[in-house]
C-alpha positions in Angstrom: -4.6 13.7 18.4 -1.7 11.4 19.8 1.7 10.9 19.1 2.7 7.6 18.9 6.5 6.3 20.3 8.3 3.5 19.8 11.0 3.0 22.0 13.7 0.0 22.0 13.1 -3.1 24.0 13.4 -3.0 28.1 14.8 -6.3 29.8 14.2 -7.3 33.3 17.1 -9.0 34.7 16.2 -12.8 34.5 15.4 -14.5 37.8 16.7 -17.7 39.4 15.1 -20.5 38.8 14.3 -21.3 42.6 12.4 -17.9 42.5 10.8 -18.1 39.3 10.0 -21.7 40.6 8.2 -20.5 44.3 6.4 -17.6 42.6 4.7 -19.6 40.0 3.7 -22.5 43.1 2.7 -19.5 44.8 0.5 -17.9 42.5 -0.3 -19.8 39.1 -1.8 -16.7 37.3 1.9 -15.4 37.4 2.9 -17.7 34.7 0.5 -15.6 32.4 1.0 -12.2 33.5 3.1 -10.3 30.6 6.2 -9.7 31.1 7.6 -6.1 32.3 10.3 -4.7 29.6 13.2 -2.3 30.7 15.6 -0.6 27.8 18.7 -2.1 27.6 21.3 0.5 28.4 24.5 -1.7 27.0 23.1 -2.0 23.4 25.1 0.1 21.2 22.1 0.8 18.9 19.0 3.2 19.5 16.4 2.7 17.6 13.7 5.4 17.7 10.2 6.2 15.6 7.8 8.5 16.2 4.5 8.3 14.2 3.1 11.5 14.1 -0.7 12.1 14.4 -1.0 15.4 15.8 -0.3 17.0 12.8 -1.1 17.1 8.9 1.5 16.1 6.4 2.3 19.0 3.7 1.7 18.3 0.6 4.9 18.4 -1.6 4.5 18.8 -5.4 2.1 20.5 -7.8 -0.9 19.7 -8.0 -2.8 17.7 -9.2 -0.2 14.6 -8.4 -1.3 12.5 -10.9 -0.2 9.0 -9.2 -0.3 5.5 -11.3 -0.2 2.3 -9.3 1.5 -0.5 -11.1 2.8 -3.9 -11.1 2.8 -6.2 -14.2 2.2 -8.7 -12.8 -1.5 -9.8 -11.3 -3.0 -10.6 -8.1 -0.2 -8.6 -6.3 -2.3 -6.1 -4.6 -2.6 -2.9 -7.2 -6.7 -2.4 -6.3 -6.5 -2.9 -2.6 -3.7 -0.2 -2.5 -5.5 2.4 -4.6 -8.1 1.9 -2.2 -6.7 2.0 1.0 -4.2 4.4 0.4 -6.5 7.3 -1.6 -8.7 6.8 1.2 -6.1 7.4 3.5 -5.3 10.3 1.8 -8.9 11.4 2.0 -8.8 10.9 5.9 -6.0 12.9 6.0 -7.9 16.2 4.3 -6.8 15.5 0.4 -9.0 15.6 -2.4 -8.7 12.4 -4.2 -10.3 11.0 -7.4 -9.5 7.1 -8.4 -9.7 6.1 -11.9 -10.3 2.3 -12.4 -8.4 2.3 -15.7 -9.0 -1.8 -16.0 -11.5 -2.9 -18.6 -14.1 -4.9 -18.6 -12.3 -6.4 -15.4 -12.7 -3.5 -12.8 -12.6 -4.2 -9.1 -11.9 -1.2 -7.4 -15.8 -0.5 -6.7 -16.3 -3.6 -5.2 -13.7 -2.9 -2.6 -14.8 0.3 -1.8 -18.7 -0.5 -1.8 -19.5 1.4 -4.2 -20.5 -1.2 -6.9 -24.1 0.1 -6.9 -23.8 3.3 -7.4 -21.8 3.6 -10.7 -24.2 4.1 -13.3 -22.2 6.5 -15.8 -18.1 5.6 -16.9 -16.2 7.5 -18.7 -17.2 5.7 -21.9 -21.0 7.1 -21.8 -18.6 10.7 -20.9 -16.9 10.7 -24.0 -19.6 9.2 -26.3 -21.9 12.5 -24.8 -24.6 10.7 -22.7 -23.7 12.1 -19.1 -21.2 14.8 -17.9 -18.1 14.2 -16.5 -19.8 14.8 -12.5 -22.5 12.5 -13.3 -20.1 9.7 -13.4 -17.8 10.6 -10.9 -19.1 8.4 -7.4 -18.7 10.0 -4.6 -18.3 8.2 -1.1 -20.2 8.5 1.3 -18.1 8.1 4.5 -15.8 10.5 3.5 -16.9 13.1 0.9 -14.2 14.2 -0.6 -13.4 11.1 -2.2 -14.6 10.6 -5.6 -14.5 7.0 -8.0 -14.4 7.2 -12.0 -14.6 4.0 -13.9 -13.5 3.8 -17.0 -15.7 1.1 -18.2 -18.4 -1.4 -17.4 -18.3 -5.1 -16.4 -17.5 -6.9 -19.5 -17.9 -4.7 -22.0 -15.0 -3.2 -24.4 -13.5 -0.1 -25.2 -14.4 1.6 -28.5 -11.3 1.4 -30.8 -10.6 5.0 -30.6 -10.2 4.9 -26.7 -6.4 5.2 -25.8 -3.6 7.5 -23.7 -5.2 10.8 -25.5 -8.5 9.8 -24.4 -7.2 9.4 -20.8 -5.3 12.4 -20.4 -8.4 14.2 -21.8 -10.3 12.9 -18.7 -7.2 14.2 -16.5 -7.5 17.7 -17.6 -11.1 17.9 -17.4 -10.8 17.0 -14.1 -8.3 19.6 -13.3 -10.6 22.1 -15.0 -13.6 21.7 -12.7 -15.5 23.9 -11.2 -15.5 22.3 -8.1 -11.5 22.9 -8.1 -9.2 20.5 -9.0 -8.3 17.5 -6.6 -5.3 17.1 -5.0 -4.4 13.6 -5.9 -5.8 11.2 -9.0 -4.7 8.0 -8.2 -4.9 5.2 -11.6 -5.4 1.6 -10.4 -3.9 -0.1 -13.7 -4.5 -3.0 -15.3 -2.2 -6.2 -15.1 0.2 -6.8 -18.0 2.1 -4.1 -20.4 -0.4 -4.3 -23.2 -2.5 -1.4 -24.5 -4.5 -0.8 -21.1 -1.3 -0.4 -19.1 0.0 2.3 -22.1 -3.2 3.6 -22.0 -3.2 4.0 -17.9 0.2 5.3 -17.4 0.2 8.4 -20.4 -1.4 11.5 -17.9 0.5 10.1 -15.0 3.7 11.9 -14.0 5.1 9.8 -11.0 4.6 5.8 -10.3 3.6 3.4 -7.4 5.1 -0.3 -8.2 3.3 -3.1 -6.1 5.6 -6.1 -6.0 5.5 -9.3 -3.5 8.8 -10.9 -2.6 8.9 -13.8 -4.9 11.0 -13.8 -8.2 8.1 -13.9 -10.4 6.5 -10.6 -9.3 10.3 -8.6 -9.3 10.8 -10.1 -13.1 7.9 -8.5 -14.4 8.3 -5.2 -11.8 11.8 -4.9 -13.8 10.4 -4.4 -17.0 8.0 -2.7 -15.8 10.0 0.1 -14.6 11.7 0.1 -17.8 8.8 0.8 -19.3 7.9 3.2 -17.4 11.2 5.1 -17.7 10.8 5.3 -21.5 7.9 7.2 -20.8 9.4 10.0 -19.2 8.0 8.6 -15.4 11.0 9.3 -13.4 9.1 9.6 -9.7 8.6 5.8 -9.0 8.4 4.5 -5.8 8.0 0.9 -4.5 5.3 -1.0 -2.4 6.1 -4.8 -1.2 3.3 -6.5 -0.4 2.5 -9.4 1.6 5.7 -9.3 3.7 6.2 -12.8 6.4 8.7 -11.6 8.9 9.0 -15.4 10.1 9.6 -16.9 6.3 12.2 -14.3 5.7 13.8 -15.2 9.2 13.3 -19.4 8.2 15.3 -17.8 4.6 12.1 -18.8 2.7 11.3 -15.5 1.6 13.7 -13.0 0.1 14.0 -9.8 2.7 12.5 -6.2 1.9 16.1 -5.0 1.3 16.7 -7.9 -1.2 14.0 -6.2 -3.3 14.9 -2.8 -3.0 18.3 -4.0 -3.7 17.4 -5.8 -6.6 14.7 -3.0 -8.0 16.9 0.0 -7.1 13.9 2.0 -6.1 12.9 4.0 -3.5 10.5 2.2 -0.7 7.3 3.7 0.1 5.8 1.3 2.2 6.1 -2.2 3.4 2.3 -4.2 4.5 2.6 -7.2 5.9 1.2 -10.6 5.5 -2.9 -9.8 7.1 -5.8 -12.4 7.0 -8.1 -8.9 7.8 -7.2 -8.3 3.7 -9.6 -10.7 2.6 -12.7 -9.8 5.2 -12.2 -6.3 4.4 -12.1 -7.4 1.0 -15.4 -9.1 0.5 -17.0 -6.6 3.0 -16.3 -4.1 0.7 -14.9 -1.8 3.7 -11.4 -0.9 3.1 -8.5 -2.0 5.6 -7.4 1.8 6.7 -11.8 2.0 8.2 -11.4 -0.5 10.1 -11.2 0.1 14.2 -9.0 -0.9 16.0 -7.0 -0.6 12.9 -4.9 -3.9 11.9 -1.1 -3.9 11.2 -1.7 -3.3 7.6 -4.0 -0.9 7.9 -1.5 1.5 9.5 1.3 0.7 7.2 -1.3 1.8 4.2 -1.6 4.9 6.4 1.6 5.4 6.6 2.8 4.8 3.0 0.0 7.4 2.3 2.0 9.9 4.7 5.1 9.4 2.8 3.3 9.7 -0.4 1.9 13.6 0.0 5.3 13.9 1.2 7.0 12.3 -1.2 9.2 10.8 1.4 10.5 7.3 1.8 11.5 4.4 4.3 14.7 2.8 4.8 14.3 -0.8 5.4 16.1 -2.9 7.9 17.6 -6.6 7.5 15.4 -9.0 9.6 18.2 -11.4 12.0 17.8 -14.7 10.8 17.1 -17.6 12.8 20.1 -19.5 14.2 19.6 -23.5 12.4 19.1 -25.8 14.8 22.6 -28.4 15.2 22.0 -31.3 16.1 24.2 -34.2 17.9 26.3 -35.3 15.2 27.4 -31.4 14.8 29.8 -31.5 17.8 31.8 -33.8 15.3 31.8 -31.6 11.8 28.4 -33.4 10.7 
């Protein structure tokens, strides 16, 4: 186990230009050696964060934590966070059960690789065809992570399937013999219709996934006010699909901005990652992957914060000075 530091930037003092000259015509291959950093004693500002892996994070809370992961809005990362972060939780020693609680669209299997192995949902549970551990999938990398779906492909609930139905499955779950798990994670549907009723009645705290564009935070603020009316006070915030260099260009509204406008508490911030969409269609989630991918760790450590129930501060990016041109030396 390793403990990971990150310590503030170290400066070499910059070298003449005859020198810097002489040593590159001297050697070439100097021009592409990295450069040496040394801390910068003047700055008034230390900034200092330790990741720590040599221990386990304690789980705060009853149990089970009975987690929903939201948005309202579609296509803003709800399926690939239930993934990655439940089976981050399962790395970490956690019990974990996710319920895909979307209809006759489910996706979650397909990003964990389990698609062929689910043969029972809760459906064939309730209408007394299987038992509630023949339809529970477990993974096989790590076993103490377990996938219920609540449906199959294109096929449609029976009219008296709603929130009693749900928090039925929740309690039987806590009632196994096995023991109950640790965490049950819901990956909800998009919209507020009757699936995402349905999906947040057992839950007692909230993850909202949101992506810094004003369509995504309109539908996040009702959201939450939806969620609020139904006695979910615990709600925490994801952003999603964060570009450090379009926030700098001011073409993207900064994490702050969000957490500003939301008001919520941020659990995690993952950042813009082309490895999403490989992992994606490999059906191997992001937080497997070695040597793990900026993503990847931030999933790991908005899992940490979650069995904590912890939070992050974010930090204003510096925005890029706009380039003046000739005419500016006369007002232009």
């Amino acid at each position: 186990m390793v403990s990971l530091q990150l310590l503030p930037p170290i400066l070499h003092p910059k070298p003449s230009s005859s020198t810097s000259s002489f040593l590159t015509a001297a050697n070439p291959l100097n021009a592409f050696k990295p450069k040496t950093l040394k801390p910068n004693l003047s700055s008034p500002f230390t900034v200092r964060a330790v990741l720590q892996y040599n221990r386990k994070p304690q789980l705060s809370g009853d149990t089970p934590r009975v987690v929903v992961i939201t948005s309202g809005k579609g296509g803003v990362g709800k399926t690939t966070t239930t993934a990655n972060v439940g089976l981050s939780l399962a790395r970490l020693g956690f019990s974990v059960v996710a319920i895909d609680a979307d209809v006759g669209l489910r996706n979650l299997d397909l990003l964990l690789g389990l698609e062929n192995r689910v043969n029972y949902t809760v459906v064939e549970v309730l209408n007394g065809d299987c038992r509630l551990d023949q339809a529970l999938v477990r993974d096989k990398r790590w076993s103490n992570f377990e996938l219920l779906c609540i449906s199959k492909p294109r096929s449609k609930l029976p009219m008296g399937f709603g929130g009693k139905a749900l928090v039925w499955v929740v309690d039987a779950l806590k009632a196994r013999q096995e023991g109950c798990p640790d965490f049950i994670l819901i990956d909800c549907p998009a919209g507020i219709d009757a699936g995402f009723i349905t999906a947040i009645t057992p839950a007692n705290e909230a993850v909202l996934v949101t992506t810094p564009d004003i369509t995504s935070l309109r539908d996040a603020d009702r959201v939450i006010g939806l969620l609020e009316c139904d006695g979910i006070r615990d709600i925490k915030m994801m952003v999603n699909r964060v570009r450090t260099d379009m926030i700098k260009g001011e073409d993207m509204m900064s994490v702050l901005d969000v957490q500003e406008m939301l008001g919520l508490a941020l659990l995690g911030m993952i950042p813009e990652d082309t490895e999403v969409i490989r992992s994606t269609n490999r059906g191997y989630p992001l937080v497997l992957n070695r040597p793990p991918t900026l993503a990847g760790l931030a999933f790991e450590q908005a899992a940490w914060r979650l069995v904590e129930q912890d939070s992050m501060q974010a930090v204003m990016v510096e925005e890029e000075p706009k380039k003046r041109g000739f005419f500016s030396f006369f007002g232009g």
